[in-house]
ZAMARGU-4260 file (C-alpha; in steps of 0.2 Angstrom, whole numbers, plus 5000, padded with zeros to 4 digits):
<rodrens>
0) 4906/5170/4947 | 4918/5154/4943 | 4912/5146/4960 | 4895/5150/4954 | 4896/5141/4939
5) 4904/5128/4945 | 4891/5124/4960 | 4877/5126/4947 | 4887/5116/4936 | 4884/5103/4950
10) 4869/5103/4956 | 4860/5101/4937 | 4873/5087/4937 | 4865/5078/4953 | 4848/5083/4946
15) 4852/5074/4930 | 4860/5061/4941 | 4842/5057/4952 | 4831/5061/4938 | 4839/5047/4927
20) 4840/5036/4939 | 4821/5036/4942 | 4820/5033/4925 | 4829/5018/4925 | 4821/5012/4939
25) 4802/5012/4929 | 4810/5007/4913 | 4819/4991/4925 | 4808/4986/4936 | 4792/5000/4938
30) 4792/5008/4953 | 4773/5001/4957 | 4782/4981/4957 | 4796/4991/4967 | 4788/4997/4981
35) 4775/4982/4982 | 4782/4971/4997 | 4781/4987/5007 | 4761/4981/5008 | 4763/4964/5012
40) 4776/4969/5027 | 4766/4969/5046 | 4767/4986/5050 | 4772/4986/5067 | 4787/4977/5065
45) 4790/4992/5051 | 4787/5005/5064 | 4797/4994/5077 | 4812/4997/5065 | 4807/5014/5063
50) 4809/5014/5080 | 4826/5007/5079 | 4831/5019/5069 | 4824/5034/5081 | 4832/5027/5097
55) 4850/5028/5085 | 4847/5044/5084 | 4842/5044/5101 | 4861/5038/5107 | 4870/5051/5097
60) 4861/5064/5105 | 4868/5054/5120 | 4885/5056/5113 | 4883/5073/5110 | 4878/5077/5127
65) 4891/5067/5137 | 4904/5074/5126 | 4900/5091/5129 | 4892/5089/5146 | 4900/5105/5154
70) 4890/5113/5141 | 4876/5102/5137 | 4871/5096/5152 | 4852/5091/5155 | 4850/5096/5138
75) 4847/5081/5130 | 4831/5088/5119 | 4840/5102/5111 | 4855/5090/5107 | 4844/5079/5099
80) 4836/5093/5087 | 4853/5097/5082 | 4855/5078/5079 | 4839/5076/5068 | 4844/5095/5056
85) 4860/5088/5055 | 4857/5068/5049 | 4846/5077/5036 | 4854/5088/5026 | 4870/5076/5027
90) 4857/5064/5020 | 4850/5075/5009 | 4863/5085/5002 | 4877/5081/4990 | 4896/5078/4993
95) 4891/5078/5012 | 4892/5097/5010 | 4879/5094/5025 | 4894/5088/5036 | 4894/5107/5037
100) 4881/5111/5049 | 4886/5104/5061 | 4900/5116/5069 | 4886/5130/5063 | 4872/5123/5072
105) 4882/5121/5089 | 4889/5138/5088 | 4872/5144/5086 | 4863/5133/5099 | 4875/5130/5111
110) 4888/5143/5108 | 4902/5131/5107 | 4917/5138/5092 | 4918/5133/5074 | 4936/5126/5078
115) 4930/5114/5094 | 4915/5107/5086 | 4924/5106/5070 | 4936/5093/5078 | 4924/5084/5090
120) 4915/5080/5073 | 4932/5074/5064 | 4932/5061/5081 | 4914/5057/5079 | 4916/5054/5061
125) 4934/5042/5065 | 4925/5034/5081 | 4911/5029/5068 | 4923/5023/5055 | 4930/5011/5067
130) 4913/5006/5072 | 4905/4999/5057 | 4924/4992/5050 | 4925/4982/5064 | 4906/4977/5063
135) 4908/4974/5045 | 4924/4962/5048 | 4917/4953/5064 | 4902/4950/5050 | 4915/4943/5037
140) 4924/4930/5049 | 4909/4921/5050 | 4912/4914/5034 | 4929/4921/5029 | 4940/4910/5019
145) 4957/4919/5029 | 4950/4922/5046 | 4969/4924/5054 | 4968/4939/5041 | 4951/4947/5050
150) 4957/4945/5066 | 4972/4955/5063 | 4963/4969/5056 | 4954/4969/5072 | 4966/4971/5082
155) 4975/4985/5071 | 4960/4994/5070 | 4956/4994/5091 | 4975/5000/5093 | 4975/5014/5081
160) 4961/5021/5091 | 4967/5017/5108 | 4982/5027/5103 | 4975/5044/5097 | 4973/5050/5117
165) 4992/5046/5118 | 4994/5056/5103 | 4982/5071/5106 | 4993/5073/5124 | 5009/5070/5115
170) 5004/5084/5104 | 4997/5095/5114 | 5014/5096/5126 | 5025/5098/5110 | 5014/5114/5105
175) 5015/5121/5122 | 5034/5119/5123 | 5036/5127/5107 | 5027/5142/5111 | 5039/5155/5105
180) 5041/5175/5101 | 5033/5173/5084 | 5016/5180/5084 | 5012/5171/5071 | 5021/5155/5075
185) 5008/5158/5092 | 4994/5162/5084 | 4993/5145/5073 | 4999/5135/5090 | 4983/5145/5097
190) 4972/5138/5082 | 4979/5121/5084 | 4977/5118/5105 | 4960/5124/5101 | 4957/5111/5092
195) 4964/5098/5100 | 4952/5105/5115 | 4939/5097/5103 | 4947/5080/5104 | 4943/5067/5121
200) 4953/5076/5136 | 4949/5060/5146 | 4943/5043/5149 | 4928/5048/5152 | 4924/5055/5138
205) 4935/5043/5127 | 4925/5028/5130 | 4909/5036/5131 | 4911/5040/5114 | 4916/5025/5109
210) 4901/5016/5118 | 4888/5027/5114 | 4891/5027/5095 | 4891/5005/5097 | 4876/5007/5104
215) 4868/5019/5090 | 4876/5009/5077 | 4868/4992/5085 | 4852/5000/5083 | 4852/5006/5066
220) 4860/4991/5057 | 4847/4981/5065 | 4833/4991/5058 | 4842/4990/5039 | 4845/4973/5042
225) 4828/4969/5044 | 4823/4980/5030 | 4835/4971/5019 | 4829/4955/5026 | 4812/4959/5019
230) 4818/4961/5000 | 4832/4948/4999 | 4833/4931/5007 | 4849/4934/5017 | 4855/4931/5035
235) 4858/4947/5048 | 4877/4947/5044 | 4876/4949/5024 | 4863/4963/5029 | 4875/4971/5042
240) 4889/4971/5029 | 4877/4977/5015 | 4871/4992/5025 | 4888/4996/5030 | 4893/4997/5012
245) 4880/5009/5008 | 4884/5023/5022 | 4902/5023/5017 | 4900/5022/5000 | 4891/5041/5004
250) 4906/5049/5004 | 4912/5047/4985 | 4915/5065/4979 | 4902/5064/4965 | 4885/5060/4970
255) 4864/5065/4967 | 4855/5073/4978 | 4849/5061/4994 | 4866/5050/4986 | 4854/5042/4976
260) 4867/5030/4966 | 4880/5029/4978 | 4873/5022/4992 | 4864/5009/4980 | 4883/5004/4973
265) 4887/5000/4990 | 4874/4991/4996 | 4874/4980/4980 | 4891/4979/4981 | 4888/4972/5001
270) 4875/4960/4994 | 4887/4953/4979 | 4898/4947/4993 | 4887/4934/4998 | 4881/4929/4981
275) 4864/4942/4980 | 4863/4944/4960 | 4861/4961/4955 | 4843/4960/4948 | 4840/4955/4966
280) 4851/4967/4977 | 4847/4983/4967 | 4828/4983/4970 | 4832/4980/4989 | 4847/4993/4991
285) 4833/5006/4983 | 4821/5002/4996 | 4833/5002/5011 | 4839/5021/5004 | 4819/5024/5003
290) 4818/5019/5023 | 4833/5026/5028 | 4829/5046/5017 | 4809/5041/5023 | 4818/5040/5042
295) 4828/5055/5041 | 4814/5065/5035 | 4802/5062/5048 | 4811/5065/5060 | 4821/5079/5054
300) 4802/5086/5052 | 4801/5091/5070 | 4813/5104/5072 | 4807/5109/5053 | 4788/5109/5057
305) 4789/5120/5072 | 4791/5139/5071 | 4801/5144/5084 | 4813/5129/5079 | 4813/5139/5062
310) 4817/5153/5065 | 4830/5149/5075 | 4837/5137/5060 | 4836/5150/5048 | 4845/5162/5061
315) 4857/5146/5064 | 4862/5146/5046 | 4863/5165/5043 | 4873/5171/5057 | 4891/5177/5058
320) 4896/5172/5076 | 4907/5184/5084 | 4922/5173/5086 | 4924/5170/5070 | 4935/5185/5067
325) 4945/5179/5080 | 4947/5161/5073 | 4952/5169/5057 | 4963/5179/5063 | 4971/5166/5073
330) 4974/5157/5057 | 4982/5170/5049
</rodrens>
């Protein structure tokens, strides 16, 4: 009953949370004057950036399949389905509680466990961290005041993640030795190999990670750049760093629904670096949150729209895979 209350509780907080927001936005600026230079924009370059965005989506379904490809192989489709549910309700949903369906969604389509999945996302999630810092700081050295400074955080943040292999295998030995009598000593060792099967095993699939998430995050900041472009006059870089600010700003604790807010703070905050004043960079963060939800939405319609597709979501989300028992039990 508490939990109950407490994600009520919550969700009328994010409701208040969006619904003021929209409010402030029409007593600000009206959202007629704020969604205006969306008519005077040619519209094939905005579906070229839709475009962008779609082939991003295209190269994480990429990165799904080489990194599972005993499993996934020639599968690319079903991967990319997966991809498109899962970008929307972790767009849509608050606290990134969508982060969630993803280990569901591959145990339901591709019969992969909870615990695998589960750590191939945390590597996903750290590949794409060092991704768009390393982007954002390359961006920044262009007019950075203490460059020495930037190239050394470069050069940190490319050997912390060359080192994670070593550590994985180092790991994985030491939990093999240790193996002992204790059942319950084996059963968390058990739990843990698991998931360190969900982490690269190989080159390979190390650096094809890695490149195909450059690749995706190529593509989609130079759709929001552009988008940015359009409302603000600034160069690619400030809207590289602008974008960047808003996707990481999405994983504050307290959020609306869609992380209206959030994602706005950071965008701003991206834009205040190169000398945007707010009455400019608010109205152009809330129209690159528009394109980006607008994105999501459309292409998460497909597996929506279809009816087999949904039924087999709702089935996704329902379920109780048989290995879970198994995992719990292993945890215990």
């Amino acid at each position: 009953m508490g939990l109950g209350l407490k994600t009520g509780f919550r969700a009328l907080l994010g409701t208040a949370l969006l619904a003021g927001g929209a409010i402030a936005v029409e007593w600000g600026w009206g959202w007629a004057a704020l969604l205006a230079p969306w008519t005077t924009m040619r519209w094939d370059a905005v579906v070229a950036a839709f475009g962008l965005v779609a082939l991003s989506y295209g190269a994480r379904s990429a990165r799904l399949v080489h990194y599972f490809r005993r499993e996934l192989a020639r599968q690319f489709w079903p991967a990319a389905r997966l991809t498109v549910l899962h970008n929307l309700l972790n767009n849509l949903m608050p606290f990134r509680s969508g982060e969630l369906s993803f280990p569901v969604l591959m145990r339901h389509f591709f019969r992969i466990e909870l615990v695998r999945s589960t750590a191939a996302l945390v590597w996903f999630r750290l590949v794409d961290l060092h991704c768009v810092l390393v982007l954002g700081a390359v961006c920044m050295l262009q007019d950075a005041a203490q460059p020495v400074l930037l190239v050394l955080l470069l050069v940190a943040l490319t050997l912390a993640l060359g080192a994670l292999p070593a550590l994985r295998a180092a790991l994985e030995r030491r939990l093999r030795a240790a193996a002992g009598p204790d059942a319950v000593a084996r059963g968390w060792q058990r739990l843990l190999l698991r998931a360190l099967a969900g982490l690269p095993a190989d080159a390979a699939t190390f650096w094809g990670s890695i490149a195909w998430t450059w690749i995706g995050w190529l593509l989609k900041l130079a759709a929001f750049g552009w988008v940015l472009m359009q409302f603000v006059p600034i160069a690619w870089s400030a809207g590289w760093v602008a974008a960047i600010g808003g996707d990481l700003m999405s994983v504050v604790p307290l959020n609306a629904p869609g992380g209206f807010g959030t994602y706005e703070a950071g965008v701003v905050a991206g834009l205040a670096a190169y000398g945007v004043a707010l009455a400019d960079a608010l109205p152009a963060a809330i129209n690159l949150h528009l394109f980006l939800l607008g994105g999501s939405i459309l292409l998460g319609a497909w597996p929506l729209l279809v009816p087999h597709d949904r039924a087999e979501l709702r089935a996704a989300m329902a379920e109780r895979a048989p290995g879970d028992s198994k995992e719990q039990a292993d945890a215990s």
